[in-house]
C-alpha positions as CSV (number, residue, x, y, z in Angstrom):
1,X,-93.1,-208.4,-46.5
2,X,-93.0,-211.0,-43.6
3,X,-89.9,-211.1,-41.4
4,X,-88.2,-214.0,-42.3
5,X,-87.5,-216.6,-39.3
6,X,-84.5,-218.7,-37.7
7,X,-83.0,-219.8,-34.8
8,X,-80.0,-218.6,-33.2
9,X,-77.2,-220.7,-33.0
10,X,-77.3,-223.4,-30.1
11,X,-80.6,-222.4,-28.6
12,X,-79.8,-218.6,-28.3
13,X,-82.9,-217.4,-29.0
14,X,-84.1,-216.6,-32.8
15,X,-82.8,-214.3,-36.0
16,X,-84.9,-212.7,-38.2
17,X,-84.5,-210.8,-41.0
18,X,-86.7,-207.5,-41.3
19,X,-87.1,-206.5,-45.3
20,X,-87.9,-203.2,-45.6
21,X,-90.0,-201.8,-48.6
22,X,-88.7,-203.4,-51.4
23,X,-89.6,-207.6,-51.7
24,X,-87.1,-210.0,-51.1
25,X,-84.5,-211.0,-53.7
26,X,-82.7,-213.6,-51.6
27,X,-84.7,-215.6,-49.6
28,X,-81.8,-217.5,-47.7
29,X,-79.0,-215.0,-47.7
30,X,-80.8,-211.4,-47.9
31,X,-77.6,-210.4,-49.9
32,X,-79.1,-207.6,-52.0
33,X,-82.2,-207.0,-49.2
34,X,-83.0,-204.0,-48.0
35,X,-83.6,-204.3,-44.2
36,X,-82.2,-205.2,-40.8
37,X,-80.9,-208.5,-38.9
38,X,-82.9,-208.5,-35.6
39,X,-82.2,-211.0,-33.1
40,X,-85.0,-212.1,-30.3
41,X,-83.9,-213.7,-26.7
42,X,-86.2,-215.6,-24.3
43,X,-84.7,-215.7,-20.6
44,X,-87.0,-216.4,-17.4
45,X,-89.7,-214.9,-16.2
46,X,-91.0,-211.7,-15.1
47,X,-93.1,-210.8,-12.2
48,X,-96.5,-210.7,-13.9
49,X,-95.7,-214.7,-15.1
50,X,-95.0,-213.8,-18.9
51,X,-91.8,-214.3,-20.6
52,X,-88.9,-212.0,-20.5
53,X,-87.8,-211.4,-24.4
54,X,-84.7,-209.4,-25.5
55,X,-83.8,-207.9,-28.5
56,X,-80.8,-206.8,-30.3
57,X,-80.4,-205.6,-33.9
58,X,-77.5,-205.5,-36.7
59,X,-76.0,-204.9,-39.9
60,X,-75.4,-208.3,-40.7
61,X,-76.5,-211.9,-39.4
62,X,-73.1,-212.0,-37.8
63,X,-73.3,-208.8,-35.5
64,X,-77.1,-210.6,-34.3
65,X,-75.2,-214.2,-33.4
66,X,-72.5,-212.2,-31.4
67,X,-75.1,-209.8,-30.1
68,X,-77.1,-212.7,-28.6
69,X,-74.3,-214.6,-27.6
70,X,-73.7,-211.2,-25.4
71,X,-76.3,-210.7,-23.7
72,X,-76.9,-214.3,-22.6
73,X,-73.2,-214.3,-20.7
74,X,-74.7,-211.0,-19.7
75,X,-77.7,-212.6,-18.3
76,X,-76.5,-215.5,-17.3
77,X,-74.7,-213.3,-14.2
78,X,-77.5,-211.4,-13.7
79,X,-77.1,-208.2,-15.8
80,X,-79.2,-206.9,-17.9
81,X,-77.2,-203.7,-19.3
82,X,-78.5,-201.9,-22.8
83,X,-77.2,-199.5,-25.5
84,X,-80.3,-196.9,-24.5
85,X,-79.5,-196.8,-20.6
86,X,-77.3,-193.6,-20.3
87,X,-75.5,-192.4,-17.3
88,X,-78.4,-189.6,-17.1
89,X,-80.5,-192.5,-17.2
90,X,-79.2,-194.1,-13.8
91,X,-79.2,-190.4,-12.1
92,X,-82.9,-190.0,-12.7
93,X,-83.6,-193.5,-11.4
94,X,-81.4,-193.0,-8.6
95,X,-82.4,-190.0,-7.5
96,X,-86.2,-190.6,-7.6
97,X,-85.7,-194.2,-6.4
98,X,-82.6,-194.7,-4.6
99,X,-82.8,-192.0,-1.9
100,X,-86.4,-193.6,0.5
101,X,-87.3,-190.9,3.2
102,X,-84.9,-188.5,1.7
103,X,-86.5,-184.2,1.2
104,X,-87.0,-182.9,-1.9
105,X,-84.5,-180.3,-0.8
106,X,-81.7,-182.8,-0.9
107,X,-83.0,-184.5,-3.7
108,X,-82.8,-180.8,-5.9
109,X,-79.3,-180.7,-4.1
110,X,-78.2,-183.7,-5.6
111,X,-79.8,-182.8,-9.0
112,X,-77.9,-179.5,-9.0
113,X,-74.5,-180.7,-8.3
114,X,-75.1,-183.6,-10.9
115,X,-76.1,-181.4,-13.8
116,X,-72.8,-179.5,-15.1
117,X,-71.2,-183.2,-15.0
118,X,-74.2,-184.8,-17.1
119,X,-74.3,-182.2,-19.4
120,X,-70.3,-183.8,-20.6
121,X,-70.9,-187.5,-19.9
122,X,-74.8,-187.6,-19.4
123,X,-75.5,-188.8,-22.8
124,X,-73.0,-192.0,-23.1
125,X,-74.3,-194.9,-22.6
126,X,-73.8,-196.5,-18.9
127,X,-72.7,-199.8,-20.0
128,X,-69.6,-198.1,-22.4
129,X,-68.8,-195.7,-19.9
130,X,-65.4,-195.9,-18.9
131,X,-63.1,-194.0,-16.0
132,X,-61.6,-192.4,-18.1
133,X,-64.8,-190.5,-19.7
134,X,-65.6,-189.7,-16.0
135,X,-62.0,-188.1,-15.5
136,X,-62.7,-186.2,-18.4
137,X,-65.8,-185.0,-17.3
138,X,-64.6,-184.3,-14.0
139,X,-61.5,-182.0,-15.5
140,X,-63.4,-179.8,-18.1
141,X,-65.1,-178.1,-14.7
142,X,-62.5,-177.8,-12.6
143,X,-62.4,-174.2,-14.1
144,X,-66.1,-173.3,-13.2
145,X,-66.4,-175.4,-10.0
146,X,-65.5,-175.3,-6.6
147,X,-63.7,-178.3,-5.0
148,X,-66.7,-178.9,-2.8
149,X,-69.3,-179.1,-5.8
150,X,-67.3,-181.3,-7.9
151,X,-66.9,-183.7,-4.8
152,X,-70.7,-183.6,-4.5
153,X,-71.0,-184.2,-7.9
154,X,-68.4,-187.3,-8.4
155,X,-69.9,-188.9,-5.5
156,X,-73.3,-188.1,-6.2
157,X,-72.2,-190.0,-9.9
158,X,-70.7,-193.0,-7.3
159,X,-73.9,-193.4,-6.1
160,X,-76.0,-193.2,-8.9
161,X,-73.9,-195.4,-10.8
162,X,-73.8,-198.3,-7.3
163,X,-77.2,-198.0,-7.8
164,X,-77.2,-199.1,-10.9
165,X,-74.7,-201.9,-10.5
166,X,-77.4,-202.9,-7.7
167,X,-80.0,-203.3,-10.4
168,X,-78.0,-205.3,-12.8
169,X,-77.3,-202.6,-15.3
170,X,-73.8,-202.0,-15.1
171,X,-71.1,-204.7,-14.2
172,X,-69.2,-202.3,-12.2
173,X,-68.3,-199.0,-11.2
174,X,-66.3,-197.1,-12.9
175,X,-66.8,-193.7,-11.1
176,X,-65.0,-195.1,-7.7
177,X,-61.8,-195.8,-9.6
178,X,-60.5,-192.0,-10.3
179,X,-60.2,-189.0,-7.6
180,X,-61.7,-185.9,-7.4
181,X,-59.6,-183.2,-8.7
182,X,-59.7,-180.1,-7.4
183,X,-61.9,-177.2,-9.0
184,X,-61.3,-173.3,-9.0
185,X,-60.1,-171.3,-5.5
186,X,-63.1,-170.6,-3.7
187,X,-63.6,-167.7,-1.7
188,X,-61.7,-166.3,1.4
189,X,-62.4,-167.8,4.6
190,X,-64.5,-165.8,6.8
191,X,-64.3,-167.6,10.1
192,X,-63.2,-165.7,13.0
193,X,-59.6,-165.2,14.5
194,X,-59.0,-166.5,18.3
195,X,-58.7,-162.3,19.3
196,X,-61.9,-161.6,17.3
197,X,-63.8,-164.3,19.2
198,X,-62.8,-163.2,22.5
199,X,-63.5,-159.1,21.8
200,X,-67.1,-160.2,21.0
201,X,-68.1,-162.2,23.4
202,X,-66.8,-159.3,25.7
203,X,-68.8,-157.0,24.1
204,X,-72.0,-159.1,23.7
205,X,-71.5,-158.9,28.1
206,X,-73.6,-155.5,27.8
207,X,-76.1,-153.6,25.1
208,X,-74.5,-150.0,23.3
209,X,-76.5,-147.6,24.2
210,X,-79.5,-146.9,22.0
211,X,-81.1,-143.8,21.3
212,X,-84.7,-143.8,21.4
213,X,-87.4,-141.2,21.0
214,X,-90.0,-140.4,24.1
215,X,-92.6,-143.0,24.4
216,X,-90.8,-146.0,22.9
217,X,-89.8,-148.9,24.4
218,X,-86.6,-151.0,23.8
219,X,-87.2,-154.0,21.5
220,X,-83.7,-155.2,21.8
221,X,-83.4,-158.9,24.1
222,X,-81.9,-158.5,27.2
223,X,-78.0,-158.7,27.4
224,X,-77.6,-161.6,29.3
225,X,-79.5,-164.0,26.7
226,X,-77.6,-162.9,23.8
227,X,-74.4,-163.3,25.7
228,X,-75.3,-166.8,26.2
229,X,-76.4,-167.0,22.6
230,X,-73.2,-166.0,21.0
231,X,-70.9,-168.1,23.6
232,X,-72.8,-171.4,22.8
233,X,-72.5,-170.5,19.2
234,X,-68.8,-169.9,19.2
235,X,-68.0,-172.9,22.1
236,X,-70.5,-175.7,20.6
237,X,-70.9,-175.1,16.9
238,X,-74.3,-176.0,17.0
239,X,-76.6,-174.6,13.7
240,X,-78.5,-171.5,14.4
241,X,-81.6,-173.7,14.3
242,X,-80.4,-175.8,16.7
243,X,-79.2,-172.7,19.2
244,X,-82.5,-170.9,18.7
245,X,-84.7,-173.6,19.4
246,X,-82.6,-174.5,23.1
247,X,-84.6,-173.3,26.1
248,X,-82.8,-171.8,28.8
249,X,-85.1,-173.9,31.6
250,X,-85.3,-177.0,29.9
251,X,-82.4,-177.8,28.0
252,X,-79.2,-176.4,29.8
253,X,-78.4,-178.0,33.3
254,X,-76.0,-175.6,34.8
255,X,-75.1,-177.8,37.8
256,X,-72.8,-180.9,35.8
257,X,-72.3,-177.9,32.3
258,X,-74.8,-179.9,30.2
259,X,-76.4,-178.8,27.5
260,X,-79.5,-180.6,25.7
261,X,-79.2,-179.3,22.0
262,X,-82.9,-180.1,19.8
263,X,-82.4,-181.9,16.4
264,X,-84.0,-179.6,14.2
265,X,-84.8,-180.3,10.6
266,X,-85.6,-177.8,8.3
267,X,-88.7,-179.2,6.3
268,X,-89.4,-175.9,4.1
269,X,-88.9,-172.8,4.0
270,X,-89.2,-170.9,7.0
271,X,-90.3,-174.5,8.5
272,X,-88.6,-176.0,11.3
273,X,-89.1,-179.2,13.0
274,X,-88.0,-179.4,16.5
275,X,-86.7,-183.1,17.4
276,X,-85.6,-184.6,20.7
277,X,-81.4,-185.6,20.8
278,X,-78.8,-187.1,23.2
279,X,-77.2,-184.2,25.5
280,X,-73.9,-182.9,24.1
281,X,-71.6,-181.5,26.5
């Protein structure tokens, strides 16, 4: 049976009933037909020069009309939200789209921190999502996760969800309107005291005495250089990759106590690539 045809009230695109299986009994009202009311908007243009069409579905003729009348407000600011786009919808496009020049490793970082909070909310879709769904989310791990992963995960869902309110998706963002609460106590701090500093960098001055059997030779560095490494360490708080790529000739000027410290990246595992930076003193 043949969809039957109408237009939508004031221009608003057109309404059509779909029968389906049994024939129609009511060609004007569909009273006592089995099918669906679908709806059909034409707004603009896309980029290939072919028409942009919208659909929506109902129950009744009513729920198209109102439907219609929707999405045209919608469209007529420049959104362009639907029922299917979920919030794990908008992290996938944000994190394979919205992060240019970004690794893969921070892009699996991202993922990670994301996934215990999609597996509450990740199924709801964008548009309907409210602050207090996020909350909610956000609360039901606070007894598996730290107060750092939840923060990476509510503003990795800030992002996400900015970059979808970029794309005309969303109208706005929900996610910036709640805190973070905090998640379980995380493990004791192991940073060293002001008297456990000192002692080791007094006894990094000299090597303890190793002993070795006839014929071998010492592989330890010499005292002086580790010395130096382990009071840079504890005085700059440069990362290791950073202190181990420094070369004693080049990058430390001893004469005005400046020290040039490499921007390294870390590009894989075991892979490290050394770029130039602005002295730090």
């Amino acid at each position: 049976m043949l969809p039957t045809m109408g237009r939508g009230p004031q221009g608003r695109g057109s309404i059509i009933f779909d029968h389906e299986g049994a024939p129609c009994t009511d060609s004007r009202y569909h009273r006592h037909c089995r099918g669906r009311w679908r709806g059909v908007l034409s707004k603009g243009f896309g980029p290939d020069g072919r028409r942009r069409r919208y659909k929506v579905s109902g129950r009744t003729k009513q729920d198209v009309v109102e439907a219609l009348k929707k999405k045209n407000e919608e469209l007529e600011v420049g959104l362009n939200t639907s029922r299917s786009y979920t919030v794990e919808a908008a992290a996938h496009d944000w994190l394979e789209h919205g992060l240019p020049g970004r690794a893969e490793r921070t892009r699996e970082l991202y993922r990670d921190a994301l996934a215990p909070l999609l597996a509450k909310i990740g199924k709801r879709p964008l548009r309907d999502l409210t602050a207090g769904d996020v909350e909610i989310g956000l609360r039901l791990l606070t007894g598996n996760l730290s107060s750092r992963s939840l923060h990476i995960a509510h503003n990795s869902l800030r992002r996400a969800i900015r970059y979808a309110e970029a794309n005309g998706r969303v109208s706005r963002n929900v996610a910036e309107l709640i805190d973070t609460p905090k998640g379980r106590p995380g493990r004791r701090r192991r940073a060293f005291t002001l008297a456990q500093a000192a002692a080791l960098i007094v006894a990094a001055r000299s090597r303890p005495v190793l002993q070795l059997h006839g014929g071998l030779k010492d592989p330890r560095r010499p005292a002086s250089l580790m010395h130096g490494y382990i009071v840079v360490s504890l005085m700059a708080g440069v990362r290791p990759e950073e202190i181990r790529a420094i070369g004693w000739e080049e990058d430390v000027d001893s004469t005005a106590i400046l020290l040039r410290s490499p921007c390294c990246v870390r590009t894989g595992p075991g892979e490290i690539l050394r770029r130039r930076s602005p002295a730090a003193r």
